[in-house]
PDBQT receptor file of N, H, CA, C and O in Angstrom, charges set to zero:
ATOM      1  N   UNK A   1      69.573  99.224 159.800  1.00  0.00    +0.000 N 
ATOM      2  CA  UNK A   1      69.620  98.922 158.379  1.00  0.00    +0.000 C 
ATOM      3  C   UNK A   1      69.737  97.417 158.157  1.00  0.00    +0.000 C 
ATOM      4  O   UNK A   1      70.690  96.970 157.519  1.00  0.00    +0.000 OA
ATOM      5  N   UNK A   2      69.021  96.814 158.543  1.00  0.00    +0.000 N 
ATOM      6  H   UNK A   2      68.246  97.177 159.061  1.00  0.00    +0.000 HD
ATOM      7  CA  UNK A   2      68.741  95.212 158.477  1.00  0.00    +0.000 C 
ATOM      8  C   UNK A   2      68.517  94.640 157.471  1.00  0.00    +0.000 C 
ATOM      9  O   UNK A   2      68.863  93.467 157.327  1.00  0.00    +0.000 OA
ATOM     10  N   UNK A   3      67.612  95.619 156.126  1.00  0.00    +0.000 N 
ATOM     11  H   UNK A   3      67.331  96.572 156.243  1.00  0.00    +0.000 HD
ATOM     12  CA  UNK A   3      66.838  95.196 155.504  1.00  0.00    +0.000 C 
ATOM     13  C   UNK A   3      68.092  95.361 154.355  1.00  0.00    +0.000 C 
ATOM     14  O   UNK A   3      69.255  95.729 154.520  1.00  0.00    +0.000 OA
ATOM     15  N   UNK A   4      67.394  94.950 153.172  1.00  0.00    +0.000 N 
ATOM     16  H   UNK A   4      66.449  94.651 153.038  1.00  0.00    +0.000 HD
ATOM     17  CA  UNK A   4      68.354  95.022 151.805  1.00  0.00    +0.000 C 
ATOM     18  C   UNK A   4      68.529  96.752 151.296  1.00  0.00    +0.000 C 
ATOM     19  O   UNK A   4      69.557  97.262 150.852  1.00  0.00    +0.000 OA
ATOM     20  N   UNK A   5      67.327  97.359 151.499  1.00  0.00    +0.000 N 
ATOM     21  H   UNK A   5      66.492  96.945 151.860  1.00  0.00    +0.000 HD
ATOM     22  CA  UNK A   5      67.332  98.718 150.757  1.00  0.00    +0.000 C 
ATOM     23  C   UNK A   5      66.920  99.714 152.032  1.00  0.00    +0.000 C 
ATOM     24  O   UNK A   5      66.311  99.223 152.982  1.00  0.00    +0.000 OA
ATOM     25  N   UNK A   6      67.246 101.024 152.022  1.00  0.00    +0.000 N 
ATOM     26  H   UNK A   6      67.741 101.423 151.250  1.00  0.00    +0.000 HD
ATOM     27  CA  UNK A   6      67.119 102.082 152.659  1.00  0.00    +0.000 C 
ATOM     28  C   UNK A   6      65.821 102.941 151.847  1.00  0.00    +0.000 C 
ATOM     29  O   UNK A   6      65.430 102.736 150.698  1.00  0.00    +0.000 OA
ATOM     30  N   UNK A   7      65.237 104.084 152.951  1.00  0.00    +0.000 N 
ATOM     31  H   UNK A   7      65.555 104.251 153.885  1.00  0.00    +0.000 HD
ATOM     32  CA  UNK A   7      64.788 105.196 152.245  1.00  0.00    +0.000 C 
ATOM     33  C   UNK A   7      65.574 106.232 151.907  1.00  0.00    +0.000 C 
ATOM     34  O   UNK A   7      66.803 106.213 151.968  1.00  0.00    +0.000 OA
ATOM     35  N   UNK A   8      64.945 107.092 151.569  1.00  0.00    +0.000 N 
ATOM     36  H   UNK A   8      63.947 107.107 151.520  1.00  0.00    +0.000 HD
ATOM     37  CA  UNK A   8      65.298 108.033 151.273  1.00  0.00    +0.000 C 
ATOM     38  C   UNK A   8      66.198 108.845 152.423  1.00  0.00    +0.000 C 
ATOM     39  O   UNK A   8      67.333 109.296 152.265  1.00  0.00    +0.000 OA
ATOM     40  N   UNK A   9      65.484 108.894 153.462  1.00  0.00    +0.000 N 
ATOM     41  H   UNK A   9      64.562 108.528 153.590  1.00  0.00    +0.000 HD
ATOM     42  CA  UNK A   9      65.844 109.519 154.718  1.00  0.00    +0.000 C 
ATOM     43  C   UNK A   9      66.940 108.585 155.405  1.00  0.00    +0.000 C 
ATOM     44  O   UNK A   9      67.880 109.198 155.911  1.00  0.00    +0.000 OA
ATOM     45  N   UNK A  10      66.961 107.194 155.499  1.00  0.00    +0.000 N 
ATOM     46  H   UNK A  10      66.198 106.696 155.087  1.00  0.00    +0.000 HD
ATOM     47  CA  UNK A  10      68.015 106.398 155.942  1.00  0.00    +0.000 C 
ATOM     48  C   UNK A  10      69.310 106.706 154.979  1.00  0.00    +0.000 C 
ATOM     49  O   UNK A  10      70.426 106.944 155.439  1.00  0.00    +0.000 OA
ATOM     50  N   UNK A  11      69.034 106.670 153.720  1.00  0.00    +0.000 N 
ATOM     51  H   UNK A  11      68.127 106.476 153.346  1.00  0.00    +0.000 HD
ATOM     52  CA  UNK A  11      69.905 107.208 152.756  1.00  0.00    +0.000 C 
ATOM     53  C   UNK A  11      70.739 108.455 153.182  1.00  0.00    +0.000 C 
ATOM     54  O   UNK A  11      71.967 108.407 153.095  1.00  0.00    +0.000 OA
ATOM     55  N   UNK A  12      70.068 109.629 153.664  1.00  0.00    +0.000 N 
ATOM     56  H   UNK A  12      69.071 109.668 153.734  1.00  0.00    +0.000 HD
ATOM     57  CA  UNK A  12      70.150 110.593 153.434  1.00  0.00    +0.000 C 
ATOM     58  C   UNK A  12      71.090 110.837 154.807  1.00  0.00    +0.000 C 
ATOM     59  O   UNK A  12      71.903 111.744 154.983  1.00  0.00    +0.000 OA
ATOM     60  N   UNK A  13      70.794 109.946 155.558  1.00  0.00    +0.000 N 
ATOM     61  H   UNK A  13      70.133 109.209 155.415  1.00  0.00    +0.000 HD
ATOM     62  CA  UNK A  13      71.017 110.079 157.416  1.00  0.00    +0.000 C 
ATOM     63  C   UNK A  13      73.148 109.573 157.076  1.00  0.00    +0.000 C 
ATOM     64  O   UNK A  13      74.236 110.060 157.380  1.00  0.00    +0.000 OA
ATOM     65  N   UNK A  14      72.698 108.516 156.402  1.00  0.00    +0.000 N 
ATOM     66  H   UNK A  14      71.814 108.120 156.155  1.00  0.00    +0.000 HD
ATOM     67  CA  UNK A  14      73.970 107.593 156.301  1.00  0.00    +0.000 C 
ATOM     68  C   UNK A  14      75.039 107.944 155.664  1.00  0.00    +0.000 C 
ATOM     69  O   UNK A  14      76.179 107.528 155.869  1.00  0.00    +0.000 OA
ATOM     70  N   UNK A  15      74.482 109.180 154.405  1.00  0.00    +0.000 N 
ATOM     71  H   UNK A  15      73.556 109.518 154.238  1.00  0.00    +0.000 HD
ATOM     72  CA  UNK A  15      75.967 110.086 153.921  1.00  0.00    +0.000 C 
ATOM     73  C   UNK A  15      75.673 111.871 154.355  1.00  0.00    +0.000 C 
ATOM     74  O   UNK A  15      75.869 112.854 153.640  1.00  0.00    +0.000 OA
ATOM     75  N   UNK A  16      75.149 111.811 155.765  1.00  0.00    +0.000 N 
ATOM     76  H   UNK A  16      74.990 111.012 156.345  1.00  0.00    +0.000 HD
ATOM     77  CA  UNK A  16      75.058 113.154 156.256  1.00  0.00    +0.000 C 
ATOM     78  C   UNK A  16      74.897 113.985 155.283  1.00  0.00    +0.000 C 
ATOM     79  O   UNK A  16      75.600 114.981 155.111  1.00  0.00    +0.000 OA
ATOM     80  N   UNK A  17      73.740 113.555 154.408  1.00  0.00    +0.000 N 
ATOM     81  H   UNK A  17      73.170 112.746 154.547  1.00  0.00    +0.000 HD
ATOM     82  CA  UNK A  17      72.874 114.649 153.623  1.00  0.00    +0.000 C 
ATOM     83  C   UNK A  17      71.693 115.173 154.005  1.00  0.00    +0.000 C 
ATOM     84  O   UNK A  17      71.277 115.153 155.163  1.00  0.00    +0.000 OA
ATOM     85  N   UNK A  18      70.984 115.770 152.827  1.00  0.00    +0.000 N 
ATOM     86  H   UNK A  18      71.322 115.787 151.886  1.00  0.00    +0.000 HD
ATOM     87  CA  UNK A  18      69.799 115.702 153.193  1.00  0.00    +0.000 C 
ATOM     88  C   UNK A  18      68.778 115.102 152.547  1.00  0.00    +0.000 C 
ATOM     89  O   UNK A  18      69.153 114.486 151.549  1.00  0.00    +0.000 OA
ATOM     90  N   UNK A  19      67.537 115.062 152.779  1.00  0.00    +0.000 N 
ATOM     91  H   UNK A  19      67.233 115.562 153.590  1.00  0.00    +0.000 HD
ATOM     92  CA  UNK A  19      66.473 114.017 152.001  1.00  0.00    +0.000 C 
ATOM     93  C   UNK A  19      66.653 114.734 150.444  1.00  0.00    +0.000 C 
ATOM     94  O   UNK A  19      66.990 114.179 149.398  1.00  0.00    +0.000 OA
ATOM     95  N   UNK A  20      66.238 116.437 150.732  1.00  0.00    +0.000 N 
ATOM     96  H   UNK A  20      65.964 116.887 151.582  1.00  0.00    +0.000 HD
ATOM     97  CA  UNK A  20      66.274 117.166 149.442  1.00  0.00    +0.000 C 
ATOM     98  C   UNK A  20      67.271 117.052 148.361  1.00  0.00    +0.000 C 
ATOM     99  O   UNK A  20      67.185 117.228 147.146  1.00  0.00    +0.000 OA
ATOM    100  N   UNK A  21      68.510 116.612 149.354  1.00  0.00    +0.000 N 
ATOM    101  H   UNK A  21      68.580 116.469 150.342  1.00  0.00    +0.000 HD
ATOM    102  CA  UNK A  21      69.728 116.318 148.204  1.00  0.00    +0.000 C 
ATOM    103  C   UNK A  21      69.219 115.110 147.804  1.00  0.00    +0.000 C 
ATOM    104  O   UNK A  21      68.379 115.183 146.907  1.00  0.00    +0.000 OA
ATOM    105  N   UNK A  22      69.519 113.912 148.258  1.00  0.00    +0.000 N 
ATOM    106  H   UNK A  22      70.201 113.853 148.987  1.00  0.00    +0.000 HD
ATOM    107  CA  UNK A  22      68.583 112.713 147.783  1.00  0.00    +0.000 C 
ATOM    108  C   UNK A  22      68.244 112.514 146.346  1.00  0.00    +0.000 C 
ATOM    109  O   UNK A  22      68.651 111.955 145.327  1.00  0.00    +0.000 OA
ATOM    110  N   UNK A  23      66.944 113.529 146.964  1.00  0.00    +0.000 N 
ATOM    111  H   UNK A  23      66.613 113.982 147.792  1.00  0.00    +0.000 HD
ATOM    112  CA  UNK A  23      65.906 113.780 145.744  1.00  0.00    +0.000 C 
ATOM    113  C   UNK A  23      66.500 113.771 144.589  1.00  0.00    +0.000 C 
ATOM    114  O   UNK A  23      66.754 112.931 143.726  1.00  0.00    +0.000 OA
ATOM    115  N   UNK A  24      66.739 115.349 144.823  1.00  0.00    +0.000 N 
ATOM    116  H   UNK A  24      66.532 116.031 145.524  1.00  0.00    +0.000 HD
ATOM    117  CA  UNK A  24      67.900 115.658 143.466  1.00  0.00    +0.000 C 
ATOM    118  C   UNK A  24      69.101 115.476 142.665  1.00  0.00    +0.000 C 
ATOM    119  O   UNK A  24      69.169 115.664 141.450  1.00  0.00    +0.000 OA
ATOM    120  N   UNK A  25      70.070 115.087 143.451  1.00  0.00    +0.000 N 
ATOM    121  H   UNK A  25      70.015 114.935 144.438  1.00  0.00    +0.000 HD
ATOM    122  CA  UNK A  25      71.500 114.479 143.314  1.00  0.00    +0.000 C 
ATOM    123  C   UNK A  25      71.748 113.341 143.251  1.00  0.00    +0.000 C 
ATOM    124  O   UNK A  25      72.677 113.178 142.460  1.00  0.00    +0.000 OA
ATOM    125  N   UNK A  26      71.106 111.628 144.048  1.00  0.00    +0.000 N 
ATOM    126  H   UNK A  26      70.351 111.760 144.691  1.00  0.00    +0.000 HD
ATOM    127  CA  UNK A  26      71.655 110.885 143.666  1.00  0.00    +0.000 C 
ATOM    128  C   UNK A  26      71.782 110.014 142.791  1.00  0.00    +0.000 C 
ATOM    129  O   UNK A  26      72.514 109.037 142.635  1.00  0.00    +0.000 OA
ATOM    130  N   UNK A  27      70.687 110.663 142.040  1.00  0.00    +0.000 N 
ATOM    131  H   UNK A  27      70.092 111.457 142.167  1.00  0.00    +0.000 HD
ATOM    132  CA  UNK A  27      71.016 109.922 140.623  1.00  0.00    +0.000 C 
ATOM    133  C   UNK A  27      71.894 110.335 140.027  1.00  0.00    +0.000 C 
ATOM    134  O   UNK A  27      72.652 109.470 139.587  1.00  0.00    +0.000 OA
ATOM    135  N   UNK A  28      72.277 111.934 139.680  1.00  0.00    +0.000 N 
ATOM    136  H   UNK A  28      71.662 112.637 140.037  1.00  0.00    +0.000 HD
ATOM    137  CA  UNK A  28      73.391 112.347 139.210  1.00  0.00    +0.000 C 
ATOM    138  C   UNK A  28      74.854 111.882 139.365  1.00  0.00    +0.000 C 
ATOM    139  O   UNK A  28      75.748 111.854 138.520  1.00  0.00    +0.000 OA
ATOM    140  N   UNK A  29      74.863 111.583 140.447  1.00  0.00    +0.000 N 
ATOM    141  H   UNK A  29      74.137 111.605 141.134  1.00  0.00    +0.000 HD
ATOM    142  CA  UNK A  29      76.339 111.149 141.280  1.00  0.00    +0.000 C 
ATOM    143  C   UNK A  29      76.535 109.561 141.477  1.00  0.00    +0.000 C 
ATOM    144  O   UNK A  29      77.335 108.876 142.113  1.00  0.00    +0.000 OA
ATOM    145  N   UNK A  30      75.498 109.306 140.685  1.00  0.00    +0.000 N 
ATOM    146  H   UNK A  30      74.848 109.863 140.168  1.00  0.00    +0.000 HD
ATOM    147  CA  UNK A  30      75.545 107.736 140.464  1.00  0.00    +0.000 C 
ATOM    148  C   UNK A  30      75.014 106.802 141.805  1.00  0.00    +0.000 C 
ATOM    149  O   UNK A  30      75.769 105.939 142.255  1.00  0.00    +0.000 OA
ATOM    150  N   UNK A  31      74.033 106.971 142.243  1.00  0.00    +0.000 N 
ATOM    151  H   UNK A  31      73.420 107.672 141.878  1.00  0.00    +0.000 HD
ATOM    152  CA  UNK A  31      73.689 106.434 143.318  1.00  0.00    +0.000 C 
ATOM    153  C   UNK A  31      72.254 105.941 142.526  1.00  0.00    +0.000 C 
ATOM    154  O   UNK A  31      71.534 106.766 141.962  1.00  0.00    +0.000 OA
ATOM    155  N   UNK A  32      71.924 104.401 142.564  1.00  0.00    +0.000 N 
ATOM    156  H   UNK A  32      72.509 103.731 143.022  1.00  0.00    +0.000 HD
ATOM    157  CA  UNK A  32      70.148 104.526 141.675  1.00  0.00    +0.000 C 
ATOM    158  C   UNK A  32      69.561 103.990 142.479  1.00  0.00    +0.000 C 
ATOM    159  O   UNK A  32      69.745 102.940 143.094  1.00  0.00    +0.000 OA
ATOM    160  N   UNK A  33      68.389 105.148 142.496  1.00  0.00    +0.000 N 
ATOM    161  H   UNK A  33      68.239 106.001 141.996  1.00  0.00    +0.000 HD
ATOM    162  CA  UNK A  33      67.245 104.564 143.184  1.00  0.00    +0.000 C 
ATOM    163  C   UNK A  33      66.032 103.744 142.542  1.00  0.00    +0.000 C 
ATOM    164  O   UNK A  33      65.664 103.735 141.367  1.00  0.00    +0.000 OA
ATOM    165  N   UNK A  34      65.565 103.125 143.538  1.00  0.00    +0.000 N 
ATOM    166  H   UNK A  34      65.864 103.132 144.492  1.00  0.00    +0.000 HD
ATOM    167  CA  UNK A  34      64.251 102.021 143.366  1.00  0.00    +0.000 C 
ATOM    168  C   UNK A  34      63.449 102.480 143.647  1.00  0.00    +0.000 C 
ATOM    169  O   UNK A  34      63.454 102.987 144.769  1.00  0.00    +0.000 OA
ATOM    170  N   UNK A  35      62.051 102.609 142.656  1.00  0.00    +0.000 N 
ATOM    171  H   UNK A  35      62.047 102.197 141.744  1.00  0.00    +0.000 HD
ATOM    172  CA  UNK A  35      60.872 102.788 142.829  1.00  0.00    +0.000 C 
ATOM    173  C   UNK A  35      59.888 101.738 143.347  1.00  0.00    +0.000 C 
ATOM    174  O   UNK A  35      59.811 100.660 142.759  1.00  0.00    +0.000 OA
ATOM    175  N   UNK A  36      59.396 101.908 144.045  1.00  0.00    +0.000 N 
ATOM    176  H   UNK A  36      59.459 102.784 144.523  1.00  0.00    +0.000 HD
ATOM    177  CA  UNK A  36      58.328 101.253 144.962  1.00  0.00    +0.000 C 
ATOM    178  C   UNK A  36      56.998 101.719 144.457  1.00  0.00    +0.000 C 
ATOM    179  O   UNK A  36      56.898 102.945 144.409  1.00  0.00    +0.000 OA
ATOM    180  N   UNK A  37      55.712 100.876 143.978  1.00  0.00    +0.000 N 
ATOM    181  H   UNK A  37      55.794  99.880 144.017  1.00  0.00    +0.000 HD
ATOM    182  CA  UNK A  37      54.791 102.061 143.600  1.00  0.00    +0.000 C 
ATOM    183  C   UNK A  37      54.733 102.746 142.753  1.00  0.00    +0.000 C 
ATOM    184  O   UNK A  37      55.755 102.803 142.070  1.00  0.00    +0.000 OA
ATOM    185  N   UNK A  38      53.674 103.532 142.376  1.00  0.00    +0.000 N 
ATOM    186  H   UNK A  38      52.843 103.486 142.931  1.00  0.00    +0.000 HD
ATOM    187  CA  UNK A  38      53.298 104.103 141.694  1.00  0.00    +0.000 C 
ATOM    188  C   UNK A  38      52.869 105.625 141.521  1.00  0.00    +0.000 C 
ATOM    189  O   UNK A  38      52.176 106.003 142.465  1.00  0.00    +0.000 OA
ATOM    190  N   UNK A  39      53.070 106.441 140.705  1.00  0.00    +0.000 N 
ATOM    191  H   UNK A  39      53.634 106.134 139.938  1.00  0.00    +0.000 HD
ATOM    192  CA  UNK A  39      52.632 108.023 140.851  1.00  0.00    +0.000 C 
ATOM    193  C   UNK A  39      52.810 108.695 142.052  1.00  0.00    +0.000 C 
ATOM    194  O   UNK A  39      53.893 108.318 142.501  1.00  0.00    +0.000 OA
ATOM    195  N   UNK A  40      52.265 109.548 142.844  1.00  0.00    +0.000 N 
ATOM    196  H   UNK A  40      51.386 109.854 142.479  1.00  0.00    +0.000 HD
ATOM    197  CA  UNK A  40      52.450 110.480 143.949  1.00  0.00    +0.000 C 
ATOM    198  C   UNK A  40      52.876 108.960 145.151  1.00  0.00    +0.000 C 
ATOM    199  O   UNK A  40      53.313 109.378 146.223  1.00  0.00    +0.000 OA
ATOM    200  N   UNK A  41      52.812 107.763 145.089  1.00  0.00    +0.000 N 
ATOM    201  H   UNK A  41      52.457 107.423 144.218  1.00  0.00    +0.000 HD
ATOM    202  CA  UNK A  41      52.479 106.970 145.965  1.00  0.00    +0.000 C 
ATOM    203  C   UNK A  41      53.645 106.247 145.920  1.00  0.00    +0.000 C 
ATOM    204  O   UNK A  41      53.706 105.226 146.605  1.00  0.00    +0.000 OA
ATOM    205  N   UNK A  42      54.546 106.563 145.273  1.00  0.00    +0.000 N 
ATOM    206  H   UNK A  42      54.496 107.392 144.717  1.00  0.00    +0.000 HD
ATOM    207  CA  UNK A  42      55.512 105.469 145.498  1.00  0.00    +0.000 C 
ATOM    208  C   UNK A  42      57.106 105.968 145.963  1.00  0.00    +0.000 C 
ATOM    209  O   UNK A  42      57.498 107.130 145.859  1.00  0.00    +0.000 OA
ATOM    210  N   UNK A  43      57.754 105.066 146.383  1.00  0.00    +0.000 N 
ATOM    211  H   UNK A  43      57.436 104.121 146.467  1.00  0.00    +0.000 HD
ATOM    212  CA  UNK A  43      58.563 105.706 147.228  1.00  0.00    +0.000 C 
ATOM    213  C   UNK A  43      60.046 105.071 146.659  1.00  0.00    +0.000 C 
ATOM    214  O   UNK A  43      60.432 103.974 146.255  1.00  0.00    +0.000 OA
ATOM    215  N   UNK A  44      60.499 106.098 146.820  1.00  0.00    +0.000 N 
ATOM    216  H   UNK A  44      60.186 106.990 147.148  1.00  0.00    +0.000 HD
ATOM    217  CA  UNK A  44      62.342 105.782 146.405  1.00  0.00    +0.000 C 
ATOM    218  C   UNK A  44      62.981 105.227 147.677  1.00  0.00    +0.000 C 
ATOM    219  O   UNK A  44      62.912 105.601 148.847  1.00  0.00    +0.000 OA
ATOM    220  N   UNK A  45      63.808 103.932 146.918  1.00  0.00    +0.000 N 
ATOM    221  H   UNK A  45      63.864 103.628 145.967  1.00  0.00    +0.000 HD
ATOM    222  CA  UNK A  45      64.783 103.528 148.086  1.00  0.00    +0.000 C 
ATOM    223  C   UNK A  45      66.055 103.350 146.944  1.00  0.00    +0.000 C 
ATOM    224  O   UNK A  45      66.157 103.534 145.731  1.00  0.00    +0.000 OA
ATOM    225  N   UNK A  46      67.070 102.828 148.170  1.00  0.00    +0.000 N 
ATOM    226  H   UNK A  46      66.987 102.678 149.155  1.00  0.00    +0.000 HD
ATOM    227  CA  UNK A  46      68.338 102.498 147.924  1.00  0.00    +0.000 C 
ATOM    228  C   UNK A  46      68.496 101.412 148.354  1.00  0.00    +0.000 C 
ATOM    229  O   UNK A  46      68.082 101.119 149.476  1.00  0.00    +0.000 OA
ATOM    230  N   UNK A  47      69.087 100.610 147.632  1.00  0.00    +0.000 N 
ATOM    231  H   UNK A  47      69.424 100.848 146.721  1.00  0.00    +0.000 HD
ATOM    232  CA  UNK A  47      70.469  99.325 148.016  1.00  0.00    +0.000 C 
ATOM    233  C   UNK A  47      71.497  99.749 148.786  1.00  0.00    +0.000 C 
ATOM    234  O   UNK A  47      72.453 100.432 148.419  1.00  0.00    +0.000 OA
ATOM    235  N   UNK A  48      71.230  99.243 150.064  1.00  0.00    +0.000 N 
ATOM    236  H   UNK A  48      70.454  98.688 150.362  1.00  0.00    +0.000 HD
ATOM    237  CA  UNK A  48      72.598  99.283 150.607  1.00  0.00    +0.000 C 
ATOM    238  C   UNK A  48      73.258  98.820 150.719  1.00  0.00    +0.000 C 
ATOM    239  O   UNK A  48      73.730  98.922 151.852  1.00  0.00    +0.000 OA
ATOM    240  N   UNK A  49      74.029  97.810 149.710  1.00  0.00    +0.000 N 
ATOM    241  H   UNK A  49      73.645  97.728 148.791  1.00  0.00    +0.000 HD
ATOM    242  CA  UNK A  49      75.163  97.925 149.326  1.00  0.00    +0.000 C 
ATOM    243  C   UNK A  49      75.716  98.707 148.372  1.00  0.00    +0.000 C 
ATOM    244  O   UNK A  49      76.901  99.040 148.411  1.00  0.00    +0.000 OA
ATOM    245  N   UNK A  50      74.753  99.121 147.276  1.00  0.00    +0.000 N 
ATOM    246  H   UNK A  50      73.791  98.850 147.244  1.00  0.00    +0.000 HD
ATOM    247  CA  UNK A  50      74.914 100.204 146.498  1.00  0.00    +0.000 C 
ATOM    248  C   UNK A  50      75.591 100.888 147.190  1.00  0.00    +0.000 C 
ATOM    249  O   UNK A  50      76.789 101.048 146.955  1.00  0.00    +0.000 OA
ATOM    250  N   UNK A  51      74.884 101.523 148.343  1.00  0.00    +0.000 N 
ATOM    251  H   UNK A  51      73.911 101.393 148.534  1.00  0.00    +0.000 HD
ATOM    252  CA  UNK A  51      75.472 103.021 148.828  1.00  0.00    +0.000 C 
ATOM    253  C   UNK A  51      76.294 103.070 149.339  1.00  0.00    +0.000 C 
ATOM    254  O   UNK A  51      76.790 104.196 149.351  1.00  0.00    +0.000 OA
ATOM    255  N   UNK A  52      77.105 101.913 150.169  1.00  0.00    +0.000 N 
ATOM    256  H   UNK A  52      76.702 100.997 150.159  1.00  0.00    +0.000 HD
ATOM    257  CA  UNK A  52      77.815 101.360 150.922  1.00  0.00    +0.000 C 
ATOM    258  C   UNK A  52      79.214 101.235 149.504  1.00  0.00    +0.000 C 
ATOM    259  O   UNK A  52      80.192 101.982 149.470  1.00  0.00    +0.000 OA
ATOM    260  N   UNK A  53      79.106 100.815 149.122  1.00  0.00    +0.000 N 
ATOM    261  H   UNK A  53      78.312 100.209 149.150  1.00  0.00    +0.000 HD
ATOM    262  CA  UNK A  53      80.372 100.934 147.872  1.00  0.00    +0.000 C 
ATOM    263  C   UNK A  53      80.270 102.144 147.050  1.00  0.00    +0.000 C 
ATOM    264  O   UNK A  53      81.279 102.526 146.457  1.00  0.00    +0.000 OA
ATOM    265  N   UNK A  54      79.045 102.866 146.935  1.00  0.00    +0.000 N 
ATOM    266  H   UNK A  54      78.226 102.556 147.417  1.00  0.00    +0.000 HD
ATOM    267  CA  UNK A  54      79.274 104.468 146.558  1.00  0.00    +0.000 C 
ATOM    268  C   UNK A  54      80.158 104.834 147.556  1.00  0.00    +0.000 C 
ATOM    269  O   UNK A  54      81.372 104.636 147.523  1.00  0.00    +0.000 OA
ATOM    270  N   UNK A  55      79.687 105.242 148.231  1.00  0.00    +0.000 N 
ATOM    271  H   UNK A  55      78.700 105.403 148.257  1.00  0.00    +0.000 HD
ATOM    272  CA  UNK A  55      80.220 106.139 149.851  1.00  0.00    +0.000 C 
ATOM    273  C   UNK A  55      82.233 105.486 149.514  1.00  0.00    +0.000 C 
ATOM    274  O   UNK A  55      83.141 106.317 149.536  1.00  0.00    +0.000 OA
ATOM    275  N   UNK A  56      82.484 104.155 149.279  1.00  0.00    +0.000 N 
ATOM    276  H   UNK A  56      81.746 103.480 149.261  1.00  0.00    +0.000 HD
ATOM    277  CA  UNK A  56      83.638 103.320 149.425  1.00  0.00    +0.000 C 
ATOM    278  C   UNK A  56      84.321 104.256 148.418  1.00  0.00    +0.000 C 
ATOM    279  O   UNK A  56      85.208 105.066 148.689  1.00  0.00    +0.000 OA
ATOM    280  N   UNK A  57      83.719 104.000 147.094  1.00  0.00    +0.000 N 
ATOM    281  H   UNK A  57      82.999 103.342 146.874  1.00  0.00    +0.000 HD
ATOM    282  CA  UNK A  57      83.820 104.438 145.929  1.00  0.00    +0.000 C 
ATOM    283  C   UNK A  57      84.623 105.950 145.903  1.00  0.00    +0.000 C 
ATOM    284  O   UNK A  57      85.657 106.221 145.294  1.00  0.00    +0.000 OA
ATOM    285  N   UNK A  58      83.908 106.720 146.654  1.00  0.00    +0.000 N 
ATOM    286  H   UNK A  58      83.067 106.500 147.150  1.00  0.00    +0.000 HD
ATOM    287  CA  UNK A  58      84.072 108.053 146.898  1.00  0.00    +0.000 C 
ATOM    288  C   UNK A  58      85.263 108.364 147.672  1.00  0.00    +0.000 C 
ATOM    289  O   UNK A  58      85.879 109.370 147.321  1.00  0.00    +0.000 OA
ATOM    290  N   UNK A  59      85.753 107.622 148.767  1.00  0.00    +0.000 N 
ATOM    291  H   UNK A  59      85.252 106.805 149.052  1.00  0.00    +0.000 HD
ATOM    292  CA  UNK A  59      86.741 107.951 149.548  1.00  0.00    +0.000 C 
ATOM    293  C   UNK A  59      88.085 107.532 148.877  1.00  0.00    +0.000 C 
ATOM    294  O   UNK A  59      89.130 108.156 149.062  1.00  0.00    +0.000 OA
ATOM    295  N   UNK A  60      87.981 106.446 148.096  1.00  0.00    +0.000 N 
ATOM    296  H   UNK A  60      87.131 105.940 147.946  1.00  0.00    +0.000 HD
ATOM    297  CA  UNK A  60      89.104 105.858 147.687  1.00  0.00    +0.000 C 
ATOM    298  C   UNK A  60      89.302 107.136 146.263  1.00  0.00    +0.000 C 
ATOM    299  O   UNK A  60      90.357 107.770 146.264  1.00  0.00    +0.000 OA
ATOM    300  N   UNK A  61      88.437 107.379 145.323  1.00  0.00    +0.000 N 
ATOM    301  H   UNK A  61      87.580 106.863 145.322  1.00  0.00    +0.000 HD
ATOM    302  CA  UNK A  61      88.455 108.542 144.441  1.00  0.00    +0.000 C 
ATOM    303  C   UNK A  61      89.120 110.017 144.879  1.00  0.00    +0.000 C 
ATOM    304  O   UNK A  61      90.078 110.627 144.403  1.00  0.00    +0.000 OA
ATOM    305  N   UNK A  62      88.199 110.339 146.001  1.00  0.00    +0.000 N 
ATOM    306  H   UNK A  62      87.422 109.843 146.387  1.00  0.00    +0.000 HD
ATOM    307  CA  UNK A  62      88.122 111.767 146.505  1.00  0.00    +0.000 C 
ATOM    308  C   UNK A  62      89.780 112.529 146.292  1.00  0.00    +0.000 C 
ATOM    309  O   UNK A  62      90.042 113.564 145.680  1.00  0.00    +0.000 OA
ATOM    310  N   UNK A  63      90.759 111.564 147.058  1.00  0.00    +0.000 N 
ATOM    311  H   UNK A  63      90.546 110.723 147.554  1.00  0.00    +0.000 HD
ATOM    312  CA  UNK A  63      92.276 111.850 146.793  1.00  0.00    +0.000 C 
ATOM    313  C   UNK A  63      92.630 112.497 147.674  1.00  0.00    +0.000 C 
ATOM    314  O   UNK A  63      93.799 112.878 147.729  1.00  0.00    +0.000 OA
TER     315      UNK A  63
């Protein structure tokens, strides 16, 4: 994870989910993804630091 943003699947690897949750959930749960592209062609990533202070976010909450 070198780069600034993750995929979907690096995403998904890094809070032992799955891609499908991803998909569906992390916008809900406050995680926002970046679109890359356009229509069928473009691809969702994450900030990782975003996710990295979600994930933070979560443990210090959880209780």
């Amino acid at each position: 994870m070198s780069s600034q943003f993750m995929t979907v699947k690096e995403t998904a690897e890094y809070l032992n989910m799955s891609a499908q949750w991803v998909y569906r959930e992390a916008a809900k749960v406050g995680l926002v993804p970046y679109r890359f592209g356009r229509g069928q062609n473009a691809k969702l990533q994450f900030k990782v630091a975003e996710v990295q202070a979600w994930v933070k976010q979560q443990r210090t909450s959880g209780g």
